[in-house]
C-alpha positions in Angstrom: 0.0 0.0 0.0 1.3 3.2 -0.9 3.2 4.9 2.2 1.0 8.5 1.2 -2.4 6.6 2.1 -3.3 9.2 4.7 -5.7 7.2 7.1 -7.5 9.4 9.4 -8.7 7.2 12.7 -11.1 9.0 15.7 -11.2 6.8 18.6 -11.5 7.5 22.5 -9.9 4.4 23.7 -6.3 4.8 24.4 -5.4 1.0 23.6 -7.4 0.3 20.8 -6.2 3.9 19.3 -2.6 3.3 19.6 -2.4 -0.4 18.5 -4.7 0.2 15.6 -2.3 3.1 14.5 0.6 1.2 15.1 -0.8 -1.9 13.0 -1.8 0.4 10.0 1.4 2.1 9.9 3.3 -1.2 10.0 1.0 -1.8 7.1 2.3 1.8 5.0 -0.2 3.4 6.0 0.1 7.7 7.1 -2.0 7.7 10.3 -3.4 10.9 12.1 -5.0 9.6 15.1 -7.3 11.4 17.8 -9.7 10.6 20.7 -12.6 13.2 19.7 -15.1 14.2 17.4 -14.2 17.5 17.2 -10.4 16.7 16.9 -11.2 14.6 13.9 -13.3 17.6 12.2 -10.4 19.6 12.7 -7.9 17.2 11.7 -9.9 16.1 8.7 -10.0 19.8 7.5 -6.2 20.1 7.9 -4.7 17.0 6.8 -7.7 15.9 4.0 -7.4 11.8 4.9 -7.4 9.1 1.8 -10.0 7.5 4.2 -11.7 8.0 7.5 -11.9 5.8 9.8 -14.8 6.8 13.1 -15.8 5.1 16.0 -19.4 5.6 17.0 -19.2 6.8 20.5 -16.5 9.7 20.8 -16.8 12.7 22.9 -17.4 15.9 21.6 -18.6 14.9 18.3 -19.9 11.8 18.2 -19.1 9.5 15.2 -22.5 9.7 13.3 -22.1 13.7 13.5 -18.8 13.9 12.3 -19.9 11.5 9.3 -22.6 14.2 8.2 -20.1 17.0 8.7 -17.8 14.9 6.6 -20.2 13.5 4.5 -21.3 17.4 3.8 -17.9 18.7 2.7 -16.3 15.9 0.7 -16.8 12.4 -0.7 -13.9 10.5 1.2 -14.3 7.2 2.3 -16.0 6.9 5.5 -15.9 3.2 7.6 -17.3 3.5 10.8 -16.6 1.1 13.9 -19.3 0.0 16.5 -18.7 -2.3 19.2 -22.2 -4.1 18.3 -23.0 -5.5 14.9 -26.3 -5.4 16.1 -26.4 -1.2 16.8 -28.6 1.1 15.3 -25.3 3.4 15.2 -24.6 0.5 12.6 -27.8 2.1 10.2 -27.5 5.6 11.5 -23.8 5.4 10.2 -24.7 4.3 7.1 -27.3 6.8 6.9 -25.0 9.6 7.6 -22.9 8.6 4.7 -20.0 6.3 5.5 -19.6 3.4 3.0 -19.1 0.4 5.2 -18.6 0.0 9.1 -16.4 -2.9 10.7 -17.4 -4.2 14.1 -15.3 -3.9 17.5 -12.9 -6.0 18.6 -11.7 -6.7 15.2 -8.5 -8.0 13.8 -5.6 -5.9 12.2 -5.3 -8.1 8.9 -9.3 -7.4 8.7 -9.2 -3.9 9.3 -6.6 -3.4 6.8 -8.6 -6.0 4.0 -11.7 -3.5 4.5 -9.7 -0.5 4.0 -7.7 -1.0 1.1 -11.3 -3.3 -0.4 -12.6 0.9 0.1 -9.7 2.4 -1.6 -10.0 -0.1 -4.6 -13.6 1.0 -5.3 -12.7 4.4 -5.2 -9.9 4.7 -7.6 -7.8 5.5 -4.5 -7.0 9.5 -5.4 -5.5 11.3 -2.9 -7.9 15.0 -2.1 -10.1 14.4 0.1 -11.9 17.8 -0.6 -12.8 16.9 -4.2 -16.9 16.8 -4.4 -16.7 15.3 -7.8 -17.0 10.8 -7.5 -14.5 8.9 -8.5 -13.9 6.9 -11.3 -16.0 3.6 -12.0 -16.3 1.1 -14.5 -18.8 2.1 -17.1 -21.4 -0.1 -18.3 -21.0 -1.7 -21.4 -23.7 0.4 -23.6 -23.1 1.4 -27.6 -23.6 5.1 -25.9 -22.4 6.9 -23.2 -25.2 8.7 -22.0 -28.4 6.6 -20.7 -31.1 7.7 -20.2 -34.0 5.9 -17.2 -36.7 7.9 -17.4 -36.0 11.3 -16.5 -32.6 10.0 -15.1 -29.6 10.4 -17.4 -26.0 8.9 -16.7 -23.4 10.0 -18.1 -21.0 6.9 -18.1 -18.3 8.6 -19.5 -18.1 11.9 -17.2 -19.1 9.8 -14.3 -22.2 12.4 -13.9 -25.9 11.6 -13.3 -28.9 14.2 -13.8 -32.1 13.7 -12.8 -34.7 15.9 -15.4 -31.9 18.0 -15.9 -30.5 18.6 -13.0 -26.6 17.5 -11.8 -27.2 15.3 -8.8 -24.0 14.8 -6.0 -23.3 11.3 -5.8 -21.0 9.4 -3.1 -18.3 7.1 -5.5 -20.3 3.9 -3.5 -23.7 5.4 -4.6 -22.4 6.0 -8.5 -20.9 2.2 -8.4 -24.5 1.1 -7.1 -26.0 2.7 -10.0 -23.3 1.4 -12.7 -24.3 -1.7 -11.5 -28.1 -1.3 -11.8 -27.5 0.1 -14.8 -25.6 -2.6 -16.3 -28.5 -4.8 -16.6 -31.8 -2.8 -16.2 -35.3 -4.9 -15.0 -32.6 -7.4 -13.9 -33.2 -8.4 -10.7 -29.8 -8.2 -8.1 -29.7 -9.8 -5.0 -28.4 -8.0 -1.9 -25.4 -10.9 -2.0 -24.8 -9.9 -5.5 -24.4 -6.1 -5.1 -22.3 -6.6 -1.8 -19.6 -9.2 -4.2 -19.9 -6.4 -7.0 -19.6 -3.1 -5.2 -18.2 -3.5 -2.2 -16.0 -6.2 -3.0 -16.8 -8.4 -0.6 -14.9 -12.1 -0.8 -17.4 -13.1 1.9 -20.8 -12.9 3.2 -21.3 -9.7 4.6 -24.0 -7.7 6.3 -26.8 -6.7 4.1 -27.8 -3.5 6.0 -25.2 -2.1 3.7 -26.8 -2.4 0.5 -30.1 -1.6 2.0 -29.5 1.9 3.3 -27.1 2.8 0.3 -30.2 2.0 -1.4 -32.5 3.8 -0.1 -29.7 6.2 -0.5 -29.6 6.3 -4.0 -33.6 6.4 -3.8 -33.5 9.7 -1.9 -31.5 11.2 -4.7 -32.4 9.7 -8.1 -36.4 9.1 -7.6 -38.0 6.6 -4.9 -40.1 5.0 -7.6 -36.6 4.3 -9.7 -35.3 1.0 -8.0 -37.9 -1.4 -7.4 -38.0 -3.6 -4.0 -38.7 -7.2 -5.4 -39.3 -8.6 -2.0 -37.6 -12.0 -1.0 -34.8 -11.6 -4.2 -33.5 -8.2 -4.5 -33.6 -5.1 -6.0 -33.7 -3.8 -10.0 -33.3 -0.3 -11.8 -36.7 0.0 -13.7 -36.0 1.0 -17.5 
């Protein structure tokens, strides 16, 4: 891993704070490490992190918070930790905008997997300040431009309007709608979409693709991606 991966990681707990740092930086990673929310706003701002990494319950700011305030000013990849896989910080995370969450205690090697599984999908460019998503693989389409409705994505500029107007999407939300795209009326499984765009090697917690869709919902049309209860989900044409 390239040594100028910038890793910014908020977490109160002294231990878990200074091992995790240490293990990432044995990894190559650049590590700025602090114990609050408001710390990691401030440090986020001045350093502008390859990746964030935010434990739920920090003082000050708490990890949800800092998401949105994040989440407001940039799209850098946001992972959030809980200490319960069961939390509804877990969905109020994901909600706020972070792109996956790992769950406390948690091992180095998997820690490190998730991150640089975060940084593949998004092109890994350094900036965290840039608005604009990152690249993604385009669909396979005999034009660049297509067109859902009143939805048109641009495949080639990596830009998606909705009747007209330039919507801001998250590099995880564009992916989600690549993939959709890809194979409209075509129903994808929750499984699917967490092998395809998040890269997951293993089963993983489905909550994620739920809330980014509903995400996605929010910003390209509720009516857009159809529930198809028991299977999946699918971009109507």
């Amino acid at each position: 891993m390239n040594q100028q991966t910038h890793v910014l990681f908020v977490e109160d707990d002294d231990v878990i704070r200074e091992a995790t740092q240490l293990a990432l930086e044995r990894d190559g990673f650049t590590v700025t490490a602090v114990a609050d929310g408001l710390s990691g706003l401030e440090s986020f701002r001045s350093v502008r992190p390859d990746i964030a990494l935010l434990d739920v319950m920090v003082p000050g700011l708490d990890g949800v918070s800092l998401c949105r305030r994040i989440r407001d000013e940039s799209t850098v990849p946001v992972i959030m930790l809980s200490a319960r896989a069961d939390s509804i910080d877990v969905v109020l995370g994901l909600e706020a905008g972070a792109d996956d969450y790992v769950t406390k205690p948690f091992e180095g090697a998997v820690l490190v997997a998730r991150i640089r599984a975060v940084l593949r999908r998004f092109g890994h460019a350094s900036g965290a300040a840039a608005k604009e998503p990152e690249r993604a693989e385009a669909p396979p389409a005999e034009e660049s431009t297509l067109h859902f409705g009143e939805l048109e994505i641009d495949t080639e500029g990596m830009e998606v309007r909705r009747a007209g107007e330039l919507l801001s999407l998250t590099p995880t939300e564009m992916r989600l709608l690549l993939e959709f795209s890809r194979v409209p009326g075509t129903v994808l499984s929750r499984d699917k979409l967490l092998e395809r765009v998040w890269e997951y090697g293993w089963g993983g917690d489905t909550r994620v693709v739920d809330v980014h869709v509903q995400r996605l919902r929010t910003k390209i049309g509720q009516d857009r991606i159809e529930t198809v209860r028991g299977f999946g989900y699918k971009l109507r044409g």
